[in-house]
C-alpha positions, 0 to 999 in steps of 0.5 A, a space after each residue: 336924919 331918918 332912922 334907916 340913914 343913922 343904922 347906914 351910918 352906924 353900920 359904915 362906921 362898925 367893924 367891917 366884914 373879915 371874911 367871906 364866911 362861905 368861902 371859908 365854909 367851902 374850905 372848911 368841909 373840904 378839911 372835914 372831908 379828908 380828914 373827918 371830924 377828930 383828926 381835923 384839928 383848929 390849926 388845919 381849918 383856921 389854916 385852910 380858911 385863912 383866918 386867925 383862930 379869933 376869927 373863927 371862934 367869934 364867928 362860929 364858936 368853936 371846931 363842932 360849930 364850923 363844922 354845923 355851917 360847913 355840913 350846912 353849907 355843903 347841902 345847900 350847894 350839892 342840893 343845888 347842883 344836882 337841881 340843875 342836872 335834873 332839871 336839864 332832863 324831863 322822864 322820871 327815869 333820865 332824872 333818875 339817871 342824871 342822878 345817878 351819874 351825879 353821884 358817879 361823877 363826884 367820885 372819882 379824882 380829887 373831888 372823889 378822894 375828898 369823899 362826902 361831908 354826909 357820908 363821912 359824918 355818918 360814922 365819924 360824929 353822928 354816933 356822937 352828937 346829936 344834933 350832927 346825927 340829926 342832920 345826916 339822918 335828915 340828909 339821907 331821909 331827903 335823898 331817899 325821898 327825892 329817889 322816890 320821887 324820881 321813880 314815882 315820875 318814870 312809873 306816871 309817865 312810863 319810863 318806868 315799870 309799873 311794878 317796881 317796888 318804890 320804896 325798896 329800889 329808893 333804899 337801895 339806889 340810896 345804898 349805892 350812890 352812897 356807897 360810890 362816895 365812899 369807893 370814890 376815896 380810893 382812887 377809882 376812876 372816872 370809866 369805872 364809876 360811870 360803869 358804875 352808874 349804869 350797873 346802878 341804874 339795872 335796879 330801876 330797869 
């Protein structure tokens, strides 16, 4: 028997696998996302996720650790989605619209009311926890970077003025949709936030 046929073995005859952690991720950050950090307590998140509190200590360690994968877990999907709606479009300016409507249409209804991981981990951890407040402030750094990009593209192929400031139009298009985020918890409706994202969208004009 070789050594690769043992570890097979081996692994069949081990305890198998509980859960599927990113499922129980996905339920965990929208617990984390409603609530934020403190007022999310073990009992909810065990709830949400289906596990017994065992469970998740060994998996994840404790409340801070669940919510590290979550945060994680939540980038790599939105970071995700949004790639597919700017590689639907090809000038600079309709990915930066792509973008912006995005943003828009994750803030509004229940997806809206359950707010941002990020956003929400911004004024509710990070001041608190360094490695959380690394984690945001590279989120927002990438994002900021991306709005750049965008508009670096429009200005190369000319669905964008020339002239306009790249820095300062990323910050402030960074400012606004991170701003819908938070607006989007108040109940606003799908017709207003996407009135929004073309208001948004006179900064790149």
């Amino acid at each position: 028997m070789n050594a690769t046929t043992l570890q097979e073995k081996t692994r069949s005859r081990g305890r198998p696998r509980e859960f599927d952690a990113e499922a129980a991720l996905d339920a965990a950050l929208r617990v984390f996302s409603e609530r934020g950090y403190h007022a999310a307590s073990i009992s909810e998140l065990t709830e949400a996720m289906g596990l017994a509190a065992g469970s998740v200590y060994k998996a994840f360690g404790d409340k801070r650790g669940i919510f590290l994968a979550a945060f994680d877990r939540y980038r790599a999907v939105r970071r995700g989605m949004l790639s597919a709606e700017l590689d639907r479009v090809e000038t600079g300016r309709d990915k930066l619209h792509a973008l912006v409507t995005f943003f828009a249409a994750s803030s509004h209804g229940q997806i809206g009311r359950q707010g941002c991981l990020v956003v929400g981990s911004a004024g509710d951890l990070a001041l608190f926890d360094e490695e959380a407040a690394e984690r945001v402030a590279t989120a927002f750094t990438t994002d900021e970077a991306l709005l750049s990009d965008l508009i670096r593209l429009g200005q190369s192929d000319g669905s964008i003025s020339a002239d306009l400031d790249i820095s300062a139009t990323a910050l402030a298009l960074l400012c606004l949709t991170k701003g819908m985020r938070v607006i989007g918890k108040t109940g606003r409706s799908g017709e207003e936030m996407a009135a929004a994202a073309e208001a948004a969208m006179k900064v790149a004009s």
